[in-house]
C-alpha positions as CSV (number, residue, x, y, z in Angstrom):
1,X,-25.1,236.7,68.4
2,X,-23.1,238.4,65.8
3,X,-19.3,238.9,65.6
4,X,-19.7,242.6,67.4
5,X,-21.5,241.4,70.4
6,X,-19.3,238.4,70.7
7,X,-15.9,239.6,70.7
8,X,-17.4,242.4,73.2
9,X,-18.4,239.6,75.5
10,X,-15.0,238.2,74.8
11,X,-13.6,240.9,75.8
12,X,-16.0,241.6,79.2
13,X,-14.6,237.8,80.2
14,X,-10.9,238.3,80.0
15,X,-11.2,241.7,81.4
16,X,-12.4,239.6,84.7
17,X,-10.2,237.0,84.0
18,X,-7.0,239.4,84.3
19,X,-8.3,241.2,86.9
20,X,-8.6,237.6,89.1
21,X,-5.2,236.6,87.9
22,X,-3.9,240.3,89.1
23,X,-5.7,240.5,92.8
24,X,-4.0,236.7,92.8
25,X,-0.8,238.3,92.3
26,X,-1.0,241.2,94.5
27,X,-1.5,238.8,97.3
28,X,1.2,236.8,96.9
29,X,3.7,240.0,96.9
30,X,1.6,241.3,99.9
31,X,4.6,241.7,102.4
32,X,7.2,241.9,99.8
33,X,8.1,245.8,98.6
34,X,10.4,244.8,95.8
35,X,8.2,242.5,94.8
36,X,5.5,244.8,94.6
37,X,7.5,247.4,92.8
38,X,7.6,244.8,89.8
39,X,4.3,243.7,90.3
40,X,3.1,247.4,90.2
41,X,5.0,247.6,86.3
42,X,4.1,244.4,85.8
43,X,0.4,244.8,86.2
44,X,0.3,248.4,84.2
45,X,1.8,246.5,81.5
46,X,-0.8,243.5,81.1
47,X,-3.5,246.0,81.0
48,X,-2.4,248.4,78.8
49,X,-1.4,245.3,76.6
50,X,-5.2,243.9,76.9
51,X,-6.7,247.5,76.3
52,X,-4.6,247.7,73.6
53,X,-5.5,244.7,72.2
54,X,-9.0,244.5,72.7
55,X,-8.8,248.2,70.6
56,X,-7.3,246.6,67.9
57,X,-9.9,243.7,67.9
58,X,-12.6,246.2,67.7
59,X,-11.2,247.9,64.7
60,X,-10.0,244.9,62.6
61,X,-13.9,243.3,62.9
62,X,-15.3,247.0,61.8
63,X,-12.3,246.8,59.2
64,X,-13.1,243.4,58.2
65,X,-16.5,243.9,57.6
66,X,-15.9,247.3,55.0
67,X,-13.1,245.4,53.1
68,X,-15.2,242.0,52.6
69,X,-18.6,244.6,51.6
70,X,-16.0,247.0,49.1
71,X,-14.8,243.1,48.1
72,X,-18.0,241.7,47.2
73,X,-19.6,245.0,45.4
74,X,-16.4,245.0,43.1
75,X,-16.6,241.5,41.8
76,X,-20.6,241.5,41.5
77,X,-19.9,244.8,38.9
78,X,-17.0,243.0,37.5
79,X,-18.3,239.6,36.8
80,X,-21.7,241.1,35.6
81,X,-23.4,240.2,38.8
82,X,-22.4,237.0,39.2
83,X,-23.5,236.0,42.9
84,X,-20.1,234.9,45.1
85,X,-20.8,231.5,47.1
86,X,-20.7,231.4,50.7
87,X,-18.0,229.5,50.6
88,X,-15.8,231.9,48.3
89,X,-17.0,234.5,51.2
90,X,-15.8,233.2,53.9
91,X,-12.1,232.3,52.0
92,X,-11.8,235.8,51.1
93,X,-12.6,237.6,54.6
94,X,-9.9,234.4,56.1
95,X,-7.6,236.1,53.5
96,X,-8.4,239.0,54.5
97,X,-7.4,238.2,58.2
98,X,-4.7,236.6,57.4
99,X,-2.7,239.4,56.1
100,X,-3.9,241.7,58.6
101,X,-2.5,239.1,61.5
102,X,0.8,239.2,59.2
103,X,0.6,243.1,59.2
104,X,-0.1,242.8,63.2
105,X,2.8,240.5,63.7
106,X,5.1,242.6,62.3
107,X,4.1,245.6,63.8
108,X,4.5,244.4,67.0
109,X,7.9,243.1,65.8
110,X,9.4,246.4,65.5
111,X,7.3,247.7,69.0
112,X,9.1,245.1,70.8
113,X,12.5,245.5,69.5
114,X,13.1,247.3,72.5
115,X,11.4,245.6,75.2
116,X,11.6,243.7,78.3
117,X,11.1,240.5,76.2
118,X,13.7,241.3,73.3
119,X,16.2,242.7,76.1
120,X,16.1,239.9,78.1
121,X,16.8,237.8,75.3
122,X,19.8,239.4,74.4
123,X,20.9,239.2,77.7
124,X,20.8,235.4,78.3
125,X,21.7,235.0,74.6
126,X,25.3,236.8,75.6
127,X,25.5,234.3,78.4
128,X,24.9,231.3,76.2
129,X,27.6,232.7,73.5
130,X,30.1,232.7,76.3
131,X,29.2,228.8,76.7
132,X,29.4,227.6,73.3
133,X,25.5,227.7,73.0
134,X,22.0,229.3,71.8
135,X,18.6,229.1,72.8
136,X,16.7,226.1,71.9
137,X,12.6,226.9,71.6
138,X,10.2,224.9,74.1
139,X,6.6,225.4,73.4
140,X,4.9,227.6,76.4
141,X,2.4,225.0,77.8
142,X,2.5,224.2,81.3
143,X,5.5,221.5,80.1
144,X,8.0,223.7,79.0
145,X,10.4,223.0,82.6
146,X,9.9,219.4,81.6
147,X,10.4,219.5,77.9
148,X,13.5,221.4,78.4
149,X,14.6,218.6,80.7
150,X,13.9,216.0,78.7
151,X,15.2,217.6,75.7
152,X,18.5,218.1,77.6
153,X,18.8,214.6,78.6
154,X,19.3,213.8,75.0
155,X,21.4,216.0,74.2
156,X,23.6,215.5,76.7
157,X,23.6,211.5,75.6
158,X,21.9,210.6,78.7
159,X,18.6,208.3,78.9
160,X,15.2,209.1,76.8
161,X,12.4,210.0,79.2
162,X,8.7,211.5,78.3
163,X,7.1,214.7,80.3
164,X,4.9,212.1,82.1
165,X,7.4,210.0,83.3
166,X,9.1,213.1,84.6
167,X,6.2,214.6,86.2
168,X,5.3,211.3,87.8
169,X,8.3,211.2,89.1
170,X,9.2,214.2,90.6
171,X,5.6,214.0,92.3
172,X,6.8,211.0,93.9
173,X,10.3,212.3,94.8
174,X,8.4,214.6,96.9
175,X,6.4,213.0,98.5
176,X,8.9,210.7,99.3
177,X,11.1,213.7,101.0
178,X,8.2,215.8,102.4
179,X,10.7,217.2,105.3
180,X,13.2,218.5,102.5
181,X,10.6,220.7,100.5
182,X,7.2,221.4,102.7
183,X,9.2,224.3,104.4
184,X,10.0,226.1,101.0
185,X,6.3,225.4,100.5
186,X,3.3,227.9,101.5
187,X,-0.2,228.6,100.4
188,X,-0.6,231.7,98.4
189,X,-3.4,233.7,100.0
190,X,-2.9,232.3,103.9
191,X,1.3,232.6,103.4
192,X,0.7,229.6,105.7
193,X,3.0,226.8,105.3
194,X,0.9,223.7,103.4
195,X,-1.2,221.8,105.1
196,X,-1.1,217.7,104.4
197,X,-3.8,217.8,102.3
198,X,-2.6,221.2,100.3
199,X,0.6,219.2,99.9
200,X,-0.9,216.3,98.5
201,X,-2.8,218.4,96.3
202,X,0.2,220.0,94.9
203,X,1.9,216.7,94.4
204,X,-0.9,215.7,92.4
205,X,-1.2,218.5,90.3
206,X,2.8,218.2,89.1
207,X,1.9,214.6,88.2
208,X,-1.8,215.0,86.3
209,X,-1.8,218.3,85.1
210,X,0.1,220.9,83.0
211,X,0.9,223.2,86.4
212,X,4.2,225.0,85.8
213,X,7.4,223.7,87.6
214,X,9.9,226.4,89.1
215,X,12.6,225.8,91.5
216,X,11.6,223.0,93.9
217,X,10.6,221.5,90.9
218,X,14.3,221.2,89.2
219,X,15.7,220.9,92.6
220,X,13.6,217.4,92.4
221,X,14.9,216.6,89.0
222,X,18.7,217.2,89.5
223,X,17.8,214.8,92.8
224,X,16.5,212.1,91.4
225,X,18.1,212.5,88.1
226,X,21.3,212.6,89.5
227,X,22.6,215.6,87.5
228,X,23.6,218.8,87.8
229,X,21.3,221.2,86.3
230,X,21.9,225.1,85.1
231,X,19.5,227.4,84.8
232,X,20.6,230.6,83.3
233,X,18.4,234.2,83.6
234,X,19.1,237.6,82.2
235,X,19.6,239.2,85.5
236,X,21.5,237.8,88.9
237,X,24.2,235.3,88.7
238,X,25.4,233.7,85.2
239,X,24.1,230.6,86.8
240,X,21.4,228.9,89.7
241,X,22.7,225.5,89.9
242,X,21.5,222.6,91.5
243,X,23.1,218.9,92.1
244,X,26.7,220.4,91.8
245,X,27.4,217.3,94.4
246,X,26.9,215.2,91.1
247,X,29.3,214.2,87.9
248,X,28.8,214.5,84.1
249,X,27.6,217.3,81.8
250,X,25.0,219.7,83.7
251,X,21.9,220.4,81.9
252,X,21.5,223.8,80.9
253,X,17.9,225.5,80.5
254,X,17.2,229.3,80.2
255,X,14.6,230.9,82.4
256,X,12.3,234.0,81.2
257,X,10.2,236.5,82.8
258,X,9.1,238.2,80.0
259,X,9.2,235.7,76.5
260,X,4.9,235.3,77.0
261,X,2.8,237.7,78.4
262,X,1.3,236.1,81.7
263,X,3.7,233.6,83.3
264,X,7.2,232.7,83.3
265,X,9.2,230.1,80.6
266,X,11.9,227.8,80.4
267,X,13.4,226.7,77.1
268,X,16.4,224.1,76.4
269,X,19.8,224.8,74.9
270,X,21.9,223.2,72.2
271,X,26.1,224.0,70.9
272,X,25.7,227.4,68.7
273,X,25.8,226.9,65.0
274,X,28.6,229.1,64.9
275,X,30.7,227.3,67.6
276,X,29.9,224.3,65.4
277,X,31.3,225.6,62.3
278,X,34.6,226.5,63.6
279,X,35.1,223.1,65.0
C-alpha cells in the first residue's frame, strides 16, 4: 500500500473513531442543556480540527513527494549523475518533514494565540501569579492527575510516592468506602447508578490502567492522603478544594478543558521564578 492509500485509510479510521468518541459524548450530556450547548461547540471544533488536519496531511504527502523528485533531479545534474543511496533518500525527505512540522508548529502557534486553549491559560496563570506560583507541565497520559499529585507531594516536602502506588491506592480507598462514592457514580449510557460489578470494574481500571482521574478521584487522594488539595480552573471559583478538615500546605494542581484536543488535563505547580527572585 503506498503512502496515498495509507494515510487515506488513516484517515477513514479516525474519522470513525471521532465519530464513536462524539455519539459517546452526546449521550452522557443527554438530559443536560448546558452541557449540550458546550458539547454542540465542542464537537464543531474537533471536526473542523480533524478536516483540517487530515487536509493538511493530504497536501504535505503530495508536497513531499514533488520536493524529494525536484531534490533528487537537481543533485543527479549536479553531481554528474551520480545515483543518491536509499539511505541518503530517505534522510533528505525526514528533512524535508521535519521543517515542514516546524513550519506547521508555528503556524498553529500564532492560530492559537487567541484560542480557548491560550485563553484559558492566561486565565489560571493570573490565578497562580496571585499565589506566588506558575504552571508546572505534566505529560497528558492517562497519569497526569496522579503525576501532578505525586509531584506535589515533593514539593510540598511531604513523602515520595510513585503513580502506581497512588492508583493502587485510591482503588482501594474506594472500595473500602463504597457508601461514600457509588452515589456520585453512574454508568454513562444507562445514567443508572453502578452496578457491583460496574463498580468493581471501575476500581480496577484506576488501579491497572492509565483511565483518567477527575473529582472523586482527588476527593480519594486528599482522604487517604490526609491533605488538603486545590485545584484551580480558569472559570468558576479561584479554587475546588478538598480535605480543608486537614493541616499543612494544600496541594495545588491546575485543571484544563482545553490544553489537548480530546480530554481534559491536570498539571502540578511550583513558587514563580519571579516570586523567587525577589525573595
Amino acid at each position: 500500500m503506498d503512502e496515498l492509500s495509507s494515510l487515506e485509510s488513516k484517515h477513514r479510521k479516525e474519522k470513525k473513531e471521532l465519530q464513536a468518541q462524539l455519539q459517546a459524548l452526546k449521550k452522557a450530556a443527554k438530559n443536560d442543556k448546558t452541557k449540550k450547548k458546550e458539547l454542540a461547540a465542542e464537537i464543531s471544533k474537533l471536526e473542523t480540527e480533524m478536516d483540517a488536519r487530515h487536509k493538511q496531511e493530504l497536501e504535505s504527502i503530495q508536497k513531499d513527494t514533488e520536493e524529494v523528485t525536484d531534490s533528487v533531479i537537481n543533485i543527479e545534474n549536479e553531481v554528474a549523475k551520480v545515483k543518491i543511496s536509499k539511505a541518503q533518500k530517505r534522510r533528505d525527505k525526514k528533512s524535508l518533514q521535519e521543517k515542514e512540522r516546524e513550519e506547521q508548529i508555528k503556524q498553529q502557534e500564532q492560530e492559537n494565540l487567541h484560542g480557548p486553549r491560550n485563553m484559558e491559560l492566561q486565565e489560571i496563570s493570573v490565578k497562580l501569579k496571585e499565589r506566588g506560583l506558575e504552571i508546572f507541565l505534566i505529560p497528558s497520559d492517562g497519569d497526569c492527575l496522579y503525576k501532578a499529585i505525586a509531584h506535589q507531594m515533593l514539593v510540598t516536602k511531604r513523602k515520595e510516592v510513585s503513580v502506581e502506588e497512588l492508583r493502587k491506592n485510591v482503588s482501594d480507598y474506594i472500595r473500602a468506602h463504597k457508601d461514600d462514592f457509588i452515589p456520585f457514580m453512574s454508568n454513562p449510557d444507562t445514567f443508572e447508578m453502578l452496578t457491583d460489578d460496574e463498580f468493581e470494574e471501575y476500581c480496577n481500571k484506576i488501579e491497572n490502567t492509565k483511565v483518567w482521574g477527575g473529582q472523586l478521584e482527588i476527593r480519594a487522594l486528599s482522604n487517604l492522603l490526609k491533605c488538603p488539595i486545590s485545584v484551580l480552573q480558569a472559570s468558576g471559583p479561584n479554587s475546588i478544594d478538598q480535605g480543608t478538615e486537614f493541616e499543612g500546605t494544600p496541594l495545588i494542581i491546575t485543571y484544563h478543558r482545553h490544553m489537548y484536543r480530546l480530554g481534559e488535563h491536570y498539571n502540578s505547580t511550583v513558587g514563580s521564578s519571579k516570586s523567587v527572585a525577589e525573595d
